[in-house]
C-alpha positions in Angstrom: 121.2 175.2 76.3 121.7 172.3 78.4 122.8 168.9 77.5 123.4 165.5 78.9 127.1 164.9 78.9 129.2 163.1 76.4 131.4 161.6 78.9 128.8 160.2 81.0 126.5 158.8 78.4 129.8 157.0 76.9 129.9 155.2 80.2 126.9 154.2 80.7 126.4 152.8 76.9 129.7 151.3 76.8 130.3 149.9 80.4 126.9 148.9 81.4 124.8 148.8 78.2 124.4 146.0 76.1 127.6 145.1 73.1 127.3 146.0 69.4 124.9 143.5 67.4 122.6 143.0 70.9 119.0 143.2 69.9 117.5 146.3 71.3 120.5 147.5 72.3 120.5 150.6 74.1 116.9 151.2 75.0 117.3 150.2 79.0 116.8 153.2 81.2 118.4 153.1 84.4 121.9 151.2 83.8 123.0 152.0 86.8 121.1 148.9 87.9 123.4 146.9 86.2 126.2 147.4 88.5 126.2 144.9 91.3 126.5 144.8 94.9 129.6 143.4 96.9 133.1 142.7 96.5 132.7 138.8 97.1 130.0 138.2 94.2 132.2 140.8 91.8 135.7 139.1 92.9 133.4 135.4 91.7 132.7 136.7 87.8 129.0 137.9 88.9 128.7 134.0 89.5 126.2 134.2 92.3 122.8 133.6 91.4 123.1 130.3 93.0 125.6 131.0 95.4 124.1 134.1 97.1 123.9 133.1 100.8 124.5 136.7 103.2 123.2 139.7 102.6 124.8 140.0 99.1 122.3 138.1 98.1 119.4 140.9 98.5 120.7 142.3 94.9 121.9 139.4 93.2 118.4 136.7 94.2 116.4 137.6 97.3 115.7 134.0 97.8 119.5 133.6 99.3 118.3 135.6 102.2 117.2 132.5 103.8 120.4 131.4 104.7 121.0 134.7 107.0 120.7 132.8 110.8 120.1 136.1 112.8 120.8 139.6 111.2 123.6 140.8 108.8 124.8 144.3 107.5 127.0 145.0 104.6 128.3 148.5 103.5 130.2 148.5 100.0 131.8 151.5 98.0 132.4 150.5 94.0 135.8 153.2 92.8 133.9 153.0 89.0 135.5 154.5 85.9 136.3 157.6 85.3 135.8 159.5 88.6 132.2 157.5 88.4 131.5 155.9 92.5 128.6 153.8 93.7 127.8 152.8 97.0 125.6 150.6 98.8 124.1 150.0 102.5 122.0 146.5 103.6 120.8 144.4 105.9 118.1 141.3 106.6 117.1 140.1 109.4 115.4 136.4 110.2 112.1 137.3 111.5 110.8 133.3 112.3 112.4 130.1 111.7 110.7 130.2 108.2 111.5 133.6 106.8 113.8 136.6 106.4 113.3 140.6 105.9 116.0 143.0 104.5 116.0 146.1 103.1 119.2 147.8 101.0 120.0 151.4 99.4 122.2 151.7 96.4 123.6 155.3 94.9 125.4 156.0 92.2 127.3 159.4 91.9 128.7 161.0 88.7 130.4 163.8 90.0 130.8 167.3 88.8 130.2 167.3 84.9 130.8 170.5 82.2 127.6 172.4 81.5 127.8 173.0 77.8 125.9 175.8 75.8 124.6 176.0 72.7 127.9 177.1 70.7 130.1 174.6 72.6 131.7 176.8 75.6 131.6 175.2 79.3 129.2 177.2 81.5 130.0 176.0 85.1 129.3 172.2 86.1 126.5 169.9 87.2 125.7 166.4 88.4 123.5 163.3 88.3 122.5 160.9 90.3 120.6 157.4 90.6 118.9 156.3 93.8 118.1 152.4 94.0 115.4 151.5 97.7 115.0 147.9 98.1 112.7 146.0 100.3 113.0 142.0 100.5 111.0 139.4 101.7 112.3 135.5 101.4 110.9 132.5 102.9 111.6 128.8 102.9 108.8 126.3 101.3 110.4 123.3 102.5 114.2 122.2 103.4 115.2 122.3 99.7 113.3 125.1 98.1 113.3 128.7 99.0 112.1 131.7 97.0 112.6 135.6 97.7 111.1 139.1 96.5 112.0 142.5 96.2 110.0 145.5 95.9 112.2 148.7 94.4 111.8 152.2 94.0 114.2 153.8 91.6 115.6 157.5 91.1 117.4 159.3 88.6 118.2 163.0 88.2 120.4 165.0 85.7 120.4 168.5 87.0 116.8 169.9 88.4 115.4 166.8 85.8 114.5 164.0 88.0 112.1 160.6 87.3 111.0 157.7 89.1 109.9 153.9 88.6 109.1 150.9 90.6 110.0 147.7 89.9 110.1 143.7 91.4 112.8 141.0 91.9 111.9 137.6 92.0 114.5 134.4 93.0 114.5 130.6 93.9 117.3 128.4 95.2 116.7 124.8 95.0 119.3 122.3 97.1 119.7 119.9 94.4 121.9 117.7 97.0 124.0 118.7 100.3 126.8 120.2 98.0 124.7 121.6 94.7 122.5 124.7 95.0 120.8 125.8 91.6 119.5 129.4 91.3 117.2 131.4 89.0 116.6 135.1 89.5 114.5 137.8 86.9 115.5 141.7 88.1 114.0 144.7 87.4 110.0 143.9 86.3 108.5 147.1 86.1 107.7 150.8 85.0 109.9 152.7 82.6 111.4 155.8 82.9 110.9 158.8 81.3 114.1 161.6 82.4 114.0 164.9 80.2 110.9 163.8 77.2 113.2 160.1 77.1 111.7 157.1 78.1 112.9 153.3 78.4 111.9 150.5 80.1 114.2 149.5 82.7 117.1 147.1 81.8 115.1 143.3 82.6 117.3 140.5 83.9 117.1 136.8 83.7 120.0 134.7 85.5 120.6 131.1 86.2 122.9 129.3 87.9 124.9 126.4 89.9 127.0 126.7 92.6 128.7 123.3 93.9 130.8 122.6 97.4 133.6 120.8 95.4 135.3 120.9 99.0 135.0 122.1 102.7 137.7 124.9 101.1 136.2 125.3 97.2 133.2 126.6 96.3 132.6 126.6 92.5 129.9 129.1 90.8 128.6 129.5 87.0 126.1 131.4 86.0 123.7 132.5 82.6 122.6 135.5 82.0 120.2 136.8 79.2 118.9 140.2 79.1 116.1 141.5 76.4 118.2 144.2 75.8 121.6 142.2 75.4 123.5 138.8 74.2 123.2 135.6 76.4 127.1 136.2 78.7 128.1 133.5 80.8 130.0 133.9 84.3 132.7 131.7 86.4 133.5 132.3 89.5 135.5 130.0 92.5 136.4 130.6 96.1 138.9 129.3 97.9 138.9 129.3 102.1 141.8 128.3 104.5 143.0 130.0 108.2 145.1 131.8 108.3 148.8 132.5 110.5 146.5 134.5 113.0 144.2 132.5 115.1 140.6 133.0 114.6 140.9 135.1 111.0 139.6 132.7 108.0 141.1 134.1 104.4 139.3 133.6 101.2 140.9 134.1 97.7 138.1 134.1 94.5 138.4 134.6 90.8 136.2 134.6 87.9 135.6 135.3 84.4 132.4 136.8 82.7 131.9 136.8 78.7 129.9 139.7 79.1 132.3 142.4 77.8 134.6 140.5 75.7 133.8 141.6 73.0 134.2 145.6 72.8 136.9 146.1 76.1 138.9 143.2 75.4 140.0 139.7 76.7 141.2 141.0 80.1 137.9 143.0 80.7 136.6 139.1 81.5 138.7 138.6 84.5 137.8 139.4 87.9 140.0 139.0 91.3 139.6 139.3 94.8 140.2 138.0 98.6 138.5 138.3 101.6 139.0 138.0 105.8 136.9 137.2 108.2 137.2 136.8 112.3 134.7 136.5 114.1 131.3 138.7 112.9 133.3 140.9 110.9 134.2 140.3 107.2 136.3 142.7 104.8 136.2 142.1 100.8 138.2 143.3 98.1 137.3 142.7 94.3 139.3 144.1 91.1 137.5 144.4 87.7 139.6 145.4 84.4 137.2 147.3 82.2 140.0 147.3 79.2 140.7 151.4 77.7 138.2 152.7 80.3 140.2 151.7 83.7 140.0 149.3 86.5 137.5 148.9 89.0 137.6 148.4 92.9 135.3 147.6 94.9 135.4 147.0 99.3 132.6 145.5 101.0 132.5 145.2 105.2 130.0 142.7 106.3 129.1 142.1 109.4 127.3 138.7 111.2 125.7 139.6 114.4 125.0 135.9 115.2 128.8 135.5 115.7 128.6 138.1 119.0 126.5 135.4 120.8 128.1 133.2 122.3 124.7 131.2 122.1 122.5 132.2 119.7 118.4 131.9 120.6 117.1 128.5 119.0 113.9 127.8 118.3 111.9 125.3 119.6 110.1 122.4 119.0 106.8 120.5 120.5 107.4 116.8 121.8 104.8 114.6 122.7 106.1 112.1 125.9 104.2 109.6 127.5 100.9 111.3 126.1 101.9 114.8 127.6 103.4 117.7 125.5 106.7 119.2 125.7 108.4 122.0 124.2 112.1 122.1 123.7 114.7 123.9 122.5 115.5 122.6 118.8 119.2 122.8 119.4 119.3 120.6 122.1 117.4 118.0 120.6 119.4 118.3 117.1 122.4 117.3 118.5 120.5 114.2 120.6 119.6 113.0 117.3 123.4 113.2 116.2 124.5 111.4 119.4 121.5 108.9 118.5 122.4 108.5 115.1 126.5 108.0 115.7 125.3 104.7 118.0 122.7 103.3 116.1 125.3 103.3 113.3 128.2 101.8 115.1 125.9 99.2 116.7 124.2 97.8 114.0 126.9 98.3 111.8 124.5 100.6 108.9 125.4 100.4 105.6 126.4 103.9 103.7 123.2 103.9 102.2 121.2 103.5 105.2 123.4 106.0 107.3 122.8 108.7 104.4 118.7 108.4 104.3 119.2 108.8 108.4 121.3 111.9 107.9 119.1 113.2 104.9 115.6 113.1 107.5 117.9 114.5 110.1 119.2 117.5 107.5 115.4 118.2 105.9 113.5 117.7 109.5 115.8 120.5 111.6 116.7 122.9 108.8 113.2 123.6 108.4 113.4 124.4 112.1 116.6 127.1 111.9 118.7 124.5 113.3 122.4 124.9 111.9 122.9 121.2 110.7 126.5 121.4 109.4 127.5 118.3 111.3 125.1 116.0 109.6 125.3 118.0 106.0 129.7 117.1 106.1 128.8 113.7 107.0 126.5 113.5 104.4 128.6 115.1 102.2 132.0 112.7 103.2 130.3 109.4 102.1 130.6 106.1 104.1 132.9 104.6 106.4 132.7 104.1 110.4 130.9 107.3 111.9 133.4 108.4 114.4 132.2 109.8 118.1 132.2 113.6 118.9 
């Protein structure tokens, strides 16, 4: 007689499940769900609902895939507890100046596990497996809104016993101002799963969140999350960027803290770590997650940016009516006109910080729309008044 593992269902109860005194606790299927992708948002607290804006973002809220400028890949390996390992592949692609496509594959492995018979005596081993397929779709409504999608099909097998379920992610990020993005995100809408005659539904997620540019260096994240299965947990996170000794390599360090497993592992289960590098298109994360009695996570994410092997990337372009005829040219070019435009109208006529900021807030809504990377006229939006100075 077979059965399922005391060791693993432990886990997955106690690590990924919902805490003593949750309502409906326990009756999720497919926990392995819960465990999230990337080193950076796990190094953050889990804080990234808001923040998502790379390829990351594809689990945590699809609707952070529209800040991808060209194509990015990401491959992560999670060392879980107790010989437990999940991995993950991903990438998304901008398809127009308006929307991005990605697609992403998670797997989680439990290794060989004792085979058990009916009096108690091993009988040789067996494994399991869970098998998460993603397909994203985002898109930008205007400069300040953008929403995302995901369409999953899930997988679990114990043994020769395997089920499957589908299921739908749904995000929005809203640019509240230049430096504060707010985020809302609701995972994992769909079919249960029944494995060997038991059935749940699959564990439902509802996050919200904030993440603010305290700094060119600080980003600060915080996030809500409320399962049906689970009590409300909240999550901190901060990131801090500077260069480093060796030219072109930016480091990153992040830390957070999540509520979420406080109670039954302990205080230090609430603190997460991490750092990061990045030269040019390639990027290397770390993240450390206590997980009190049962052990310590790590996880390693390498992330790569093709739009940082161009020298000049393709720009899109944009239609220009002169002297009654019709031109079309290339966005870029004309973005940074309209910076040169904007530094002499403002020392010549002397604007006032209010008047420079609604010119640099058109400038900001009009060529993001377009794919345009405005980051000159979002820090001098961001820096307040005072004399523009010449590039």
């Amino acid at each position: 007689m077979n059965r399922k593992p005391v060791r693993l269902a432990l886990l997955l109860l106690t690590a990924l499940l919902p805490p003593a005194g949750a309502r409906a606790a326990g009756t999720s299927s497919a926990a392995f769900l819960r465990v999230g992708w990337g080193a950076r948002p796990a190094a953050m607290g889990d804080a990234y609902t808001a923040a998502a804006d790379d390829v990351d973002a594809l689990y945590w809220n699809p609707a952070g895939l529209n800040y991808i400028k060209r194509l990015e890949e990401t491959f992560g390996h999670n060392s879980w507890i107790d010989g437990l390992s999940a991995e993950h592949a991903a990438f998304a692609v901008r398809r127009s100046t308006a929307d991005v496509i990605g697609a992403g594959l998670g797997f989680l492995n439990s290794g060989d596990m004792d085979r058990a018979n009916k009096y108690g005596y091993t009988e040789g081993y067996y494994s399991s497996s869970d098998l998460a397929l993603l397909f994203s779709y985002a898109r930008r409504l205007n400069p300040k809104l953008a929403l995302g999608a995901n369409f999953k099909i899930i997988r679990e097998r114990i043994e020769s016993a395997s089920a499957q379920a589908f299921a739908l992610d749904a995000g929005a990020i809203y640019e509240l101002s230049p430096k504060l993005k707010l985020g809302a995100s609701l995972k994992n809408l769909g079919t249960g799963l029944t494995l060997n005659k038991a059935s749940g539904p699959l564990p439902l997620s509802l996050s919200a969140g904030a993440a603010l540019q305290f700094s060119k260096t600080l980003l600060l994240t915080s996030d809500v999350s409320l399962p049906p299965d689970d009590s409300l947990s909240l999550h901190l996170g901060g990131e801090y960027t500077y260069p480093s000794a060796v030219k072109g390599v930016r480091l990153a360090l992040r830390a957070g803290i999540k509520t979420s497993a406080m109670s039954y592992l302990g205080a230090a289960s609430a603190v997460t770590l991490g750092f990061g590098a990045e030269t040019g298109a390639v990027g290397l994360d770390y993240a450390l997650s206590p997980y009190g009695d049962l052990g310590i996570t790590h996880r390693l994410s390498l992330k790569i940016k093709f739009e940082a092997l161009s020298a000049k990337p393709e720009a899109p372009e944009i239609t220009m009516e002169k002297n009654g005829i019709k031109v079309r040219r290339n966005a870029a070019d004309v973005y940074r006109e309209t910076i040169r435009w904007y530094y002499g109208k403002a020392a010549a006529e002397k604007l006032s910080a209010e008047e420079q900021a609604l010119i640099l807030q058109r400038i900001v809504d009009k060529f993001t729309a377009l794919g345009v990377d405005v980051s000159e006229a979002r820090q001098k939006l961001g820096g307040g008044g005072g004399a523009p100075k010449q590039p």
